[in-house]
C-alpha positions in Angstrom: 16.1 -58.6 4.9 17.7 -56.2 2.7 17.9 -56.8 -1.1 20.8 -56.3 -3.3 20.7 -56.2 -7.3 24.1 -56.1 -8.7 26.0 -55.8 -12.1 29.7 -55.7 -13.2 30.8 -53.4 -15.4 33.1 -54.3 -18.6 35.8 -52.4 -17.1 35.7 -54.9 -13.7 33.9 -52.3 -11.6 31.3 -54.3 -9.5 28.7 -52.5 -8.6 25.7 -53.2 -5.9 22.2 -51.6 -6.0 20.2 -51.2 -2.4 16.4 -49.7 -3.2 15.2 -48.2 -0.3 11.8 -45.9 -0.8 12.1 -44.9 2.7 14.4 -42.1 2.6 14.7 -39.0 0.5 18.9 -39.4 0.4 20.9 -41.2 -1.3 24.2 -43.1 -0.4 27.0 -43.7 -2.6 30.0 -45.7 -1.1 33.4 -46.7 -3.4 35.8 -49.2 -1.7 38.9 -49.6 -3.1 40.2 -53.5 -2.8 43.8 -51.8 -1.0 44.8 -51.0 2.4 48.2 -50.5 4.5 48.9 -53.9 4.4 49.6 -53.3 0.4 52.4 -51.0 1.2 55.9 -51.3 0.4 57.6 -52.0 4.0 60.0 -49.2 3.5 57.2 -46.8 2.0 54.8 -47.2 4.4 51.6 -44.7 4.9 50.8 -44.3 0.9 47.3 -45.7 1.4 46.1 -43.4 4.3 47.9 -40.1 1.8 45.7 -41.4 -1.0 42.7 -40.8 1.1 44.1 -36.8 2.0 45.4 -37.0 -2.2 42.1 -38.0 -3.3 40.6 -35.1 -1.7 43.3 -32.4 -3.3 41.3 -31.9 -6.5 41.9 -33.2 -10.5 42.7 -31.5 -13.3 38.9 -30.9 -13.8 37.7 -30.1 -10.3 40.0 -28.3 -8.2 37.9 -28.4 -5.1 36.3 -31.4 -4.5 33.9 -30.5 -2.2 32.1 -27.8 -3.7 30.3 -29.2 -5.9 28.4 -31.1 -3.0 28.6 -28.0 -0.5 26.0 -26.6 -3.3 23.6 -29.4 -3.5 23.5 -30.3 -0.1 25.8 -33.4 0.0 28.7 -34.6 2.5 31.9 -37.2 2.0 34.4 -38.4 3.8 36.9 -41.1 3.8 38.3 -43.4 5.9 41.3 -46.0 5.4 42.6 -49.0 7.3 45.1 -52.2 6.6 43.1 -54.1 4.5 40.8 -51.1 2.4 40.1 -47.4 1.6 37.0 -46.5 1.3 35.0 -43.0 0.1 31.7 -42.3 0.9 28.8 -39.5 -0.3 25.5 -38.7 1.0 22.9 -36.3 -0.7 19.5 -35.7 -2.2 18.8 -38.6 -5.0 18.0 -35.6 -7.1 21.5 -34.6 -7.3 22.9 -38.7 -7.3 24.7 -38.3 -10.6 27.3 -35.1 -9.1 28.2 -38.2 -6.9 29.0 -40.5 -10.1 30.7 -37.5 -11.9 32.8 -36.5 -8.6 34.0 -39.8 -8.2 34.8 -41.1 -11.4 36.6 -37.9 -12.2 39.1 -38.7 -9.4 39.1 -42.3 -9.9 40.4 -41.0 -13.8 42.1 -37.7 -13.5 43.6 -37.2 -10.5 45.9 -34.1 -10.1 49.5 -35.6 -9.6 51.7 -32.5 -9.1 54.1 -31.6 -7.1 52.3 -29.1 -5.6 49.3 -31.1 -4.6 51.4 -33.9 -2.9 53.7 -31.9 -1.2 50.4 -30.0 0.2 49.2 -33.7 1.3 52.2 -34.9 2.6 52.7 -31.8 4.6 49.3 -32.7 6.1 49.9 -36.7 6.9 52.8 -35.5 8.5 51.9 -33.3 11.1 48.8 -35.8 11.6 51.2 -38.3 12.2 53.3 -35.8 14.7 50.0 -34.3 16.4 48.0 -37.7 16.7 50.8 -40.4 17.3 54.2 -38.6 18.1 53.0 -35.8 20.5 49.8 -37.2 21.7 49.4 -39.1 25.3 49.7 -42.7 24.5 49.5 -41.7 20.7 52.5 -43.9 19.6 51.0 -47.2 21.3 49.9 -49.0 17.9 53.5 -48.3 16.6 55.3 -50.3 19.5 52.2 -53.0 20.3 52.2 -54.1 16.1 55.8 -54.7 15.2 56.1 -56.5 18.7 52.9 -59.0 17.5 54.1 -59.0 14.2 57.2 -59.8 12.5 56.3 -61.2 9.0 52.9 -59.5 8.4 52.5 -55.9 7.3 49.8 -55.4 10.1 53.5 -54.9 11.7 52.0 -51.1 11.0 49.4 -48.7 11.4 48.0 -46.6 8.6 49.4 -43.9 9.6 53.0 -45.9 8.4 55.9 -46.6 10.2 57.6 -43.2 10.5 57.1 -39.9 9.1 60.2 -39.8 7.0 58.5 -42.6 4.4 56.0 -39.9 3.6 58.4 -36.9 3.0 60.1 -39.1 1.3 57.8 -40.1 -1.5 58.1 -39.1 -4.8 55.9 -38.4 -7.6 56.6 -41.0 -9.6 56.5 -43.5 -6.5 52.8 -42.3 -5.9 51.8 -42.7 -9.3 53.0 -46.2 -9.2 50.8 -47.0 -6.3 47.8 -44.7 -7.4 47.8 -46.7 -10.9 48.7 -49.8 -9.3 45.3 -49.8 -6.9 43.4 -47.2 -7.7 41.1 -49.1 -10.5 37.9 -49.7 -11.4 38.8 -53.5 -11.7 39.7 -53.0 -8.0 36.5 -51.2 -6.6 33.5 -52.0 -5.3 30.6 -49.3 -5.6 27.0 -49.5 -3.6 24.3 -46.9 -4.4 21.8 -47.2 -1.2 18.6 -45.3 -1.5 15.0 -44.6 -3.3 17.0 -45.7 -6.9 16.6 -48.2 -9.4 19.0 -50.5 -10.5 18.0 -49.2 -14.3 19.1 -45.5 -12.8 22.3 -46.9 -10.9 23.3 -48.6 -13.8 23.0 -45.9 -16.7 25.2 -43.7 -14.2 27.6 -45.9 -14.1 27.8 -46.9 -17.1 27.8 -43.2 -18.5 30.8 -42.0 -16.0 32.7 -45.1 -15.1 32.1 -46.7 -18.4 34.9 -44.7 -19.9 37.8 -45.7 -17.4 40.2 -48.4 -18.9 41.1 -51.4 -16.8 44.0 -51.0 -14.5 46.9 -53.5 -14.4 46.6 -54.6 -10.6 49.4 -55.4 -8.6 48.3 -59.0 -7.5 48.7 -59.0 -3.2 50.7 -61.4 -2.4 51.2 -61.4 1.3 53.3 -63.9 3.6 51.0 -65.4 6.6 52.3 -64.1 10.2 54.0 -67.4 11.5 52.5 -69.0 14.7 53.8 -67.2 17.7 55.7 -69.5 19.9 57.1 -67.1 22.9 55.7 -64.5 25.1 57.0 -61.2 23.9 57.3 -58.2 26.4 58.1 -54.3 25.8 58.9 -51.8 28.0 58.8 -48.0 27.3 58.2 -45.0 29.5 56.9 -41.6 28.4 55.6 -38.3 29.6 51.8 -39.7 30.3 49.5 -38.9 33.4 49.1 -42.9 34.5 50.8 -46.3 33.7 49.0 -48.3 31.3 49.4 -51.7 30.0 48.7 -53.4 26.4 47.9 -57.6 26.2 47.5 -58.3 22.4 46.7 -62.2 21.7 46.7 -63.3 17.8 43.5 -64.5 16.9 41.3 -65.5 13.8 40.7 -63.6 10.9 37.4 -61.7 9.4 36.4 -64.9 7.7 37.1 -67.9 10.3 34.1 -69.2 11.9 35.9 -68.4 15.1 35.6 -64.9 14.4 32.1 -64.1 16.5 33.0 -66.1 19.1 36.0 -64.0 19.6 34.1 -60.7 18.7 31.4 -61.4 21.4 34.1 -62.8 24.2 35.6 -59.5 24.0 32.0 -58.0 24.8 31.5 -60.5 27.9 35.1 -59.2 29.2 34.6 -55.1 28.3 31.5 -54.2 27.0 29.3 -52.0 29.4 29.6 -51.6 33.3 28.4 -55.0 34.1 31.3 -56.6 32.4 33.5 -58.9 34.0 36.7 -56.8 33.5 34.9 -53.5 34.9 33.2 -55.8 37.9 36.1 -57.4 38.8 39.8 -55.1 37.9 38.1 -52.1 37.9 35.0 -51.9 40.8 35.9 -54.7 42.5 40.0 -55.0 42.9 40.4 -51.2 42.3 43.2 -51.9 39.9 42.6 -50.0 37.0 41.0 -46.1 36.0 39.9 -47.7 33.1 39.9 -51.3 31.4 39.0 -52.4 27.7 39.0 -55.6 25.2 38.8 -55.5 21.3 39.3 -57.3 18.6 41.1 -55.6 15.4 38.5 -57.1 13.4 41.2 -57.7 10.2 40.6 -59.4 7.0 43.4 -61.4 8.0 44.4 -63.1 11.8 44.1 -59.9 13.5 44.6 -58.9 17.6 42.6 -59.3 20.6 43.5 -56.9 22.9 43.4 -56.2 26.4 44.4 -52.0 28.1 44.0 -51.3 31.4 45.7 -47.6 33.0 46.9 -48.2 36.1 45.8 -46.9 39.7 48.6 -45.0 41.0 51.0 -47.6 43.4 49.7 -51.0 41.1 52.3 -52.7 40.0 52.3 -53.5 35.9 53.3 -57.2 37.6 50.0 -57.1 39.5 48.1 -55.5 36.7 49.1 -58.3 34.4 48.0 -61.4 36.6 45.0 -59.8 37.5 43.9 -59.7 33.8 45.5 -63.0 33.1 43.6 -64.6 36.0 40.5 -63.0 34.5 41.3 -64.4 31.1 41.9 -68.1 32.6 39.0 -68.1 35.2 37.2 -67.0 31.7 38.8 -70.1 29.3 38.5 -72.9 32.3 35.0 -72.0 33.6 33.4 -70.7 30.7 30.5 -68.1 30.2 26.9 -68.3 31.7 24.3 -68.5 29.5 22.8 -64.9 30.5 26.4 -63.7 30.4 26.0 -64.6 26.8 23.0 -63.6 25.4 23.5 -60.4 27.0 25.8 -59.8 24.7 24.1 -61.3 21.6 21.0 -58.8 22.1 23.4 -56.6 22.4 24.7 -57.2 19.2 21.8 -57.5 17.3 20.0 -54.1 18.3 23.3 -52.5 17.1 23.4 -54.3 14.2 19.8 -53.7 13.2 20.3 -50.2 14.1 23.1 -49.5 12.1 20.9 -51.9 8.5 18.4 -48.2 9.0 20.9 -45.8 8.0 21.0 -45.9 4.1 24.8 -44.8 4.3 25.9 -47.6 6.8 23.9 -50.1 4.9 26.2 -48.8 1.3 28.9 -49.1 3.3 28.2 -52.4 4.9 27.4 -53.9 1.9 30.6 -53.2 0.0 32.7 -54.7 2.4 30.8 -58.0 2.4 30.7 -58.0 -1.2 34.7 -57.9 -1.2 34.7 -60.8 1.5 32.5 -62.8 -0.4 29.0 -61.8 -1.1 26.9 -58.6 0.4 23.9 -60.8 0.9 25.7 -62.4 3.6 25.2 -59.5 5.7 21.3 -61.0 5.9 22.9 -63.9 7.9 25.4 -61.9 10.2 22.8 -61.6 13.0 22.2 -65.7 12.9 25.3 -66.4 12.9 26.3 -64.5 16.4 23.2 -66.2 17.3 24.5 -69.6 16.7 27.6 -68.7 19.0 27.5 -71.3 22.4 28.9 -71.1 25.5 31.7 -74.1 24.8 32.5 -71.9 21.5 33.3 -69.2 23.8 35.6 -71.4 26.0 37.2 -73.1 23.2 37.7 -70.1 21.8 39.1 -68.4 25.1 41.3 -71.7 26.0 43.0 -71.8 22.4 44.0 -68.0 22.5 44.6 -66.8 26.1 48.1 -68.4 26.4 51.4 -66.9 27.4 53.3 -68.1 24.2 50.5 -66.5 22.2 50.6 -63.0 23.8 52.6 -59.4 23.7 52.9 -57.3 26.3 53.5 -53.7 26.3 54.4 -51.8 29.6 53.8 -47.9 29.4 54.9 -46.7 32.1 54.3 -43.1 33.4 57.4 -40.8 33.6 56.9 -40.1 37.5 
């Protein structure tokens, strides 16, 4: 069971407490309530240069990892459509160079021209290296505007094309750093041997100061139901053919949600799946076969890749897995088949709840979806998962009107 104090401060900054006497470090995790789906459609990629930006230094620390290289701390960042989220790890001794570090840039970030064009330069040849010029780098730019036409999942986080980031502007960055970047819009857990006394003077003493921000409210236009199968056809200079299935389903908070996340377990996860068994040992079809769930705040994708064996057809490819998918929907799952993967599940899980950093990080994310003490009931809750869930499940979202294909074939 792990136990959660909490306390807001008058600013809006909510802030969560985890004590753990175990461990001699001490994580500190800020999410910020803003992702790529809070992106202007024809300035897309902002969030994901925050995280890069956010690293380039304020007006009172021009390097922001030095401070932590001395003490013996580490951070990184990660961003995706719905958050961003920045992370520290280091002695609890030194906790309060984490408070000063990130309320600093959370206040004073350095917004010149200098800085940004140093970020931007950097997004940009990511974006070149890792989707442009990379084997099957650009799939997540054709598979999500072909899924999505209202939605701004329609994009990665990368954005929709380099040019929106060389194209930004000062003045359009501040906008969106000011706009999100809040403490009214945050979400900080401190995991670790702390107090919530300690946690609390901290914050109080560096994020105290920072003024409320004037949040742009989200206002975001649900992804109409799809009605028609959808079908893309590319080719590029790749080593095999490979083929994409992405199927709309639930979002984070629907109770269909670990059905879905444990179906696409039963169909990929581990040698013994039915998908390796069946495409892959048995029918010889694929190199390789997976299925995965986006795992979105909002209706994300479940999706289905296979790379081709040289002389399969994408034709043959694509009934195979649709025959899998029906056989799976009409017959159901076997009741070993399924707690299989619920064991499975739950060692991760309780794996993951030992690592004070993962917990900080775990727990901030409930917290926005609702409440971090639901993360106590996360394990039940898979438990509670049947077989005719899994079928229901399967039957409602495995249908051709419902599904996008992508065809990448190999440039022979």
């Amino acid at each position: 069971m792990i136990t959660i104090e909490r306390f807001t401060l008058n600013n809006g900054l909510r802030v969560l407490v985890h004590h753990d006497p175990t461990t001699p470090i001490s994580s500190f995790n800020l999410l910020y309530n803003v992702g790529a789906r809070d992106e202007n459609p024809d300035r897309t990629g902002f969030a994901h240069l925050f995280e890069h930006l956010m690293f380039g230094g304020t007006t009172n620390i021009p390097v922001f990892d030095e401070p932590l290289e001395r003490i013996g701390g580490e951070n990184n960042a990660f961003t995706s459509n719905d958050i961003t989220n920045y992370y520290i790890t280091l002695p609890k001794e030194n906790l309060e160079t984490a408070f000063w570090l990130e309320s600093d840039r959370m206040q004073a970030l350095d917004f010149s021209q200098r800085s940004l064009d140093t970020q931007k330069n950097v997004v940009v040849e990511e974006f070149r290296q890792s989707y442009l010029n990379q084997p099957y780098g650009d799939v997540w730019l054709l598979l999500r505007p072909l899924a999505y036409k209202v939605h701004p999942y329609m994009w990665p986080t990368i954005g929709k094309t380099p040019e929106h980031i060389e194209g930004a502007s000062l003045s359009e960055v501040k906008d969106f750093f000011f706009s999100h970047y809040a403490p009214n819009n945050a979400i900080l857990c401190v995991s670790g041997n702390v107090t919530k006394q300690e946690v609390e003077t901290l914050a109080n003493k560096w994020f105290g100061p920072i003024e409320r921000r004037n949040v742009t409210p989200r206002s975001i236009a649900p992804e109409p139901e799809q009605t028609e199968s959808r079908k893309l056809t590319v080719e590029r200079n790749v080593p095999f053919d490979a083929i994409y299935l992405a199927f709309h389903m639930s979002s984070r908070l629907h109770p269909d949600f670990r059905a879905t996340d444990l179906l696409s377990d039963i169909l990929s996860n581990g040698k013994s799946s039915r998908l390796h068994q069946n495409l892959l040992k048995g029918k010889r079809l694929f190199s390789d076969i997976d299925a995965f769930i986006s795992g979105d705040n909002d209706p994300g994708l479940f999706v289905v890749t296979g790379r081709l064996i040289d002389g399969v057809s994408f034709e043959d490819a694509e009934n195979a897995i649709i025959e899998e998918l029906n056989s799976l929907a009409e017959q159901g799952v076997t009741e070993y088949e399924l707690e299989k993967v619920k064991n499975r599940f739950e060692s991760k899980f309780a794996f993951g709840l030992t690592d004070p950093l993962e917990v900080a990080i775990n727990l901030s994310f409930y917290e926005l979806i609702g409440e971090a003490e639901e993360i106590n009931f996360e394990v039940d809750r898979y438990r509670n998962v049947t077989s005719d869930d899994i079928k229901r499940v399967a039957k409602t979202m495995f249908t051709a009107k419902n599904c996008s294909t992508l065809y990448y074939k190999s440039i022979k």
